[in-house]
N, C-alpha and C positions, 0 to 999 in steps of 0.2 A: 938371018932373020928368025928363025926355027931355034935357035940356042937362044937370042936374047929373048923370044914370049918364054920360053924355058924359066930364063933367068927370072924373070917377072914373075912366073905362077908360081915357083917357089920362094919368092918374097912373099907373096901373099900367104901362103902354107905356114911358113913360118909366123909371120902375125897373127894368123888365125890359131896356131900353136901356142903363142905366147897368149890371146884373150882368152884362150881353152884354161889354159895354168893358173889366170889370175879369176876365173873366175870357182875354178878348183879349190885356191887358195883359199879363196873366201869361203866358199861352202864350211871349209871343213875349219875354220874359226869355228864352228856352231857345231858339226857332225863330226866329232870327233876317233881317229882312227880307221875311217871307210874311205879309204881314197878310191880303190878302184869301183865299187859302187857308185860316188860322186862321178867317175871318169864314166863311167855308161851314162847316168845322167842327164851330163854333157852334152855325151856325144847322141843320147837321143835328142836333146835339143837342137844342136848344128844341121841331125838330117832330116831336122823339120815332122819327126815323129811323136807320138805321146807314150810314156810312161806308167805301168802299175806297177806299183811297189806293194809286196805281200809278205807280210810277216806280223811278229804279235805285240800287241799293243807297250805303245812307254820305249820304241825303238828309232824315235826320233823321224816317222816319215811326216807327218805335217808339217814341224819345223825345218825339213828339208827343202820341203815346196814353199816355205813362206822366204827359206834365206834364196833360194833360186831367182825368186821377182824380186827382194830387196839389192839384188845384185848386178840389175838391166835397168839403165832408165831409160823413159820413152821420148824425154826431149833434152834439148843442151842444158838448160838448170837442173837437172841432174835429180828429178822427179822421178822415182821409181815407173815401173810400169804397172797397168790396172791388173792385177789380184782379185780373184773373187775366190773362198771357200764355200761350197754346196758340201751340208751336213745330209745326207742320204740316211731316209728314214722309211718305213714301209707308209706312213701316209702322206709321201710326196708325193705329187701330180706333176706330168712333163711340163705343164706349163710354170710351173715352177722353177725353169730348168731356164726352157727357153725363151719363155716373154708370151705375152697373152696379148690379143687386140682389144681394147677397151672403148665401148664410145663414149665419143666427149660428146656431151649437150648444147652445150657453146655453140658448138661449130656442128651437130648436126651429121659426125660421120665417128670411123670408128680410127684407133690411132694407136699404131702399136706403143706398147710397154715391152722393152728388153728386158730378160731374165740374168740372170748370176753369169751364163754362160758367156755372156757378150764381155769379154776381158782378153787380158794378153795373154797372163796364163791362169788355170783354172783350177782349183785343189777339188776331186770328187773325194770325198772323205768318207771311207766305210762303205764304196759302192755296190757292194752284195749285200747290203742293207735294206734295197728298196727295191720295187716291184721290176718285175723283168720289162712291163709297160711301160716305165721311165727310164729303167735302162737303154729301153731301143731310143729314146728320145736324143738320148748322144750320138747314136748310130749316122744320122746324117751328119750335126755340127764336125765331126769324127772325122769323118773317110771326107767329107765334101767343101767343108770351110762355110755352110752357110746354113739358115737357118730357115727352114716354112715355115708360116704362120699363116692359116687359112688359102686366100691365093696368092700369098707375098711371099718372095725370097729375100731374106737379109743377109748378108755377104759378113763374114766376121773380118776383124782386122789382119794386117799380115803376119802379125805374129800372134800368133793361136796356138798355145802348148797346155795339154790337160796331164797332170800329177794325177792319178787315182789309187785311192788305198784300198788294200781290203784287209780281213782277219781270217786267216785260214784255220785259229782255234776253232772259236764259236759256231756251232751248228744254229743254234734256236734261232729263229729268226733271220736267218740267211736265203736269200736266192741266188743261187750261182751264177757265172755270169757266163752266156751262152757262147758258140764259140766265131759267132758271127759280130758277135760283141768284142769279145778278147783280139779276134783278128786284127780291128780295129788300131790293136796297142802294137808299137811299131816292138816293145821290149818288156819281158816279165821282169824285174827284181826282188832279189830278198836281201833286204837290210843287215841282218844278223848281229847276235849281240858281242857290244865289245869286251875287249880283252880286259883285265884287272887294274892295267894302270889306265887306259884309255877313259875307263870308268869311272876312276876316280878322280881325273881330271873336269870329267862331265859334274860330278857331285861338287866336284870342289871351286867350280868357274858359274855354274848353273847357265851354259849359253845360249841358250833359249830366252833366257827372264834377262840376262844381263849383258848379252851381246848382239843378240839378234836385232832387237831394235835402234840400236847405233850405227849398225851394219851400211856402208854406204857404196852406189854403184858402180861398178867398174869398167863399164861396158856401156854402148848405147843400143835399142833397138836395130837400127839400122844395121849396125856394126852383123848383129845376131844374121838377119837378113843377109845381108854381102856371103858371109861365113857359109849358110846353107849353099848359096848358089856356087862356091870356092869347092865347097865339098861335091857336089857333083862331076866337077871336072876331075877328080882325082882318077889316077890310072887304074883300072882294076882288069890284070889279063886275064884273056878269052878261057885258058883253063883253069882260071879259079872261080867262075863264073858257070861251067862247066861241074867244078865239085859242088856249087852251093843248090847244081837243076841236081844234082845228084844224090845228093843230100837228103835234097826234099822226097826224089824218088823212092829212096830208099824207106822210108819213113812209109810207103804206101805200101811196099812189100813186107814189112815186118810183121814178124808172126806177135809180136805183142802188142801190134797196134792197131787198132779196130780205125783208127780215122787219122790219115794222114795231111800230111803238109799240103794248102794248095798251090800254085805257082807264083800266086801274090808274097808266102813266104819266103820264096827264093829272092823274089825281087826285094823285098825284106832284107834280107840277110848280104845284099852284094850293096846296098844303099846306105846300111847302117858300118860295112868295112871301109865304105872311102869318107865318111867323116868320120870314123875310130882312127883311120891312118890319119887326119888330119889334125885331128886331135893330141895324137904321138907324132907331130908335128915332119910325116911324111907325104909325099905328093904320090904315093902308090901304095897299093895293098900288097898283105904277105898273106902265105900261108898261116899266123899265128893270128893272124884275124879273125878269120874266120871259127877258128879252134875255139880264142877267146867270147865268139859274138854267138856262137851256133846254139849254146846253155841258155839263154836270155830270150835270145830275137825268135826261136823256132819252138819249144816245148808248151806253150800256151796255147798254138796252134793245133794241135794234134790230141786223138784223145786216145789213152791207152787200155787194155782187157784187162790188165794185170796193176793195181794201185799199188802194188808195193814194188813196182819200177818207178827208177827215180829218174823219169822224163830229161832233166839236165844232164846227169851224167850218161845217159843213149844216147845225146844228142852229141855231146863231147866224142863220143867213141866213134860215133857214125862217121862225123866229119874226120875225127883221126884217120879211121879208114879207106876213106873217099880221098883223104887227099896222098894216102900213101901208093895210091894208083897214080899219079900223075910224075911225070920226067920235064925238065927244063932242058 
């Protein structure tokens, strides 16, 4: 009985492996040459996480998050799912974000108006652009899935994924984004630019203007849905689980880091290895998981004395080292 649910969870693994790939495929129609980028992506989608993607402008993250929702529909005729981009500007107001109560006269009372934020997935665009006030305005929709508006709770839909971009060039005009904000993002990414042919394929195809809108879904909601919950079950043993409290530990004893990890990154980081294993179409985590997820899921969290450590790669070293303690 124990070997045939066996056999079942890894049919499911597998499928979820295969809609991971196809919808991989598609991204990178559009983003071309970042596969392993698109593969975190992903796979912060599957674990029901949000995304900042940071890097400098013309490196294709907007049109990442527009081909991500043209690639999920939300019913059987094959209607993408709701989209909303919020351009973040310093004279935004949270109610811009999240919906304002309005009275109607008609009727004598007052009647919420939903904001941008009430969508499947959500593009915050430039979000070090605007007030650290509006920023916390995400703080709840974020971590909670739901919205206050005076004494009302609005519950978001079940699939609720925020893309947020920022530019780590520009100084003028920026407010950084706090680190009770950042915690927030289940994963940091940097885009990076592509290679010379990768490049010239993008010049020469322009898939943003010529492909992205053709672009058609591969996937349904629901599908997405199933998928998070498949990813949970995935096997993650007790001593890897053990390197990732260890990890975080470590991060609070280091002499070059003024603010470490809290234990919600740990949980981070062991959430985000069993839909990455699922995603490389396994029903357990390895050791190269975590190596792979540690640069991403952990360095946004923490804040270091020294700016010219490069957060990702101490985070790579640490995990190297934590897990070269452990025997099977």
């Amino acid at each position: 009985m124990k070997n045939q649910a066996s056999k079942k969870f890894q049919a499911e693994i597998e499928h979820y492996h295969t809609l991971s790939t196809r919808l991989i495929d598609g991204l990178e129609r559009v983003i071309r040459g970042k596969r392993k980028v698109l593969e975190f992506l992903v796979t912060g989608l599957l674990a029901g996480g949000h995304v900042l993607l940071e890097d400098v402008p013309g490196l294709g993250k907007t049109t990442l998050a527009k081909s991500i929702a043209r690639l999920i529909s939300r019913n059987k005729r094959g209607k993408p799912v709701v989209f909303r981009r919020i351009q973040f500007t310093p004279d935004l107001l949270p109610y811009d974000i999240t919906g304002v109560d309005i009275f109607n006269q008609e009727h004598q009372k007052f009647i919420f108006r939903p904001g941008p934020v009430f969508a499947n997935i959500v593009l915050a665009d430039e979000i070090n652009r605007t007030t650290p006030k509006v920023q916390s305005a995400l703080l709840e929709v974020m971590a909670e899935g739901q919205v206050t508006v005076g004494n009302k709770t609005h519950i978001m839909d079940s699939l609720f994924f925020v893309i947020a971009t920022q530019n780590p060039v520009e100084t003028e005009g920026i407010y950084p984004l706090p680190l009770a904000q950042l915690d927030r993002f289940l994963m940091k990414v940097k885009i990076g630019y592509p290679d010379e042919e990768d490049e010239m394929s993008i010049v020469r195809d322009d898939p943003a203007f010529n492909i992205l809108p053709v672009i058609k879904p591969v996937c349904g909601k629901d599908e997405i849905l199933l998928a998070r919950q498949a990813a949970g079950k995935v096997y993650c043993d007790e001593r890897l689980m053990r390197v990732a409290v260890a990890v975080s530990a470590s991060t609070r004893r280091h002499r070059g880091i003024e603010l470490g990890c809290s234990p919600r990154a740990s949980l981070m980081l062991i959430k985000t290895a069993r839909a990455y294993a699922m995603m490389k179409g396994r029903s357990y985590c390895i050791d190269q998981d975590l190596v792979d997820l540690a640069p991403i899921v952990l360095p946004h969290r923490l804040r270091l004395k020294d700016v010219r450590i490069d957060p990702a790669s101490l985070m790579r070293e640490i995990s190297l080292n934590e897990l070269s303690r452990i025997s099977y």
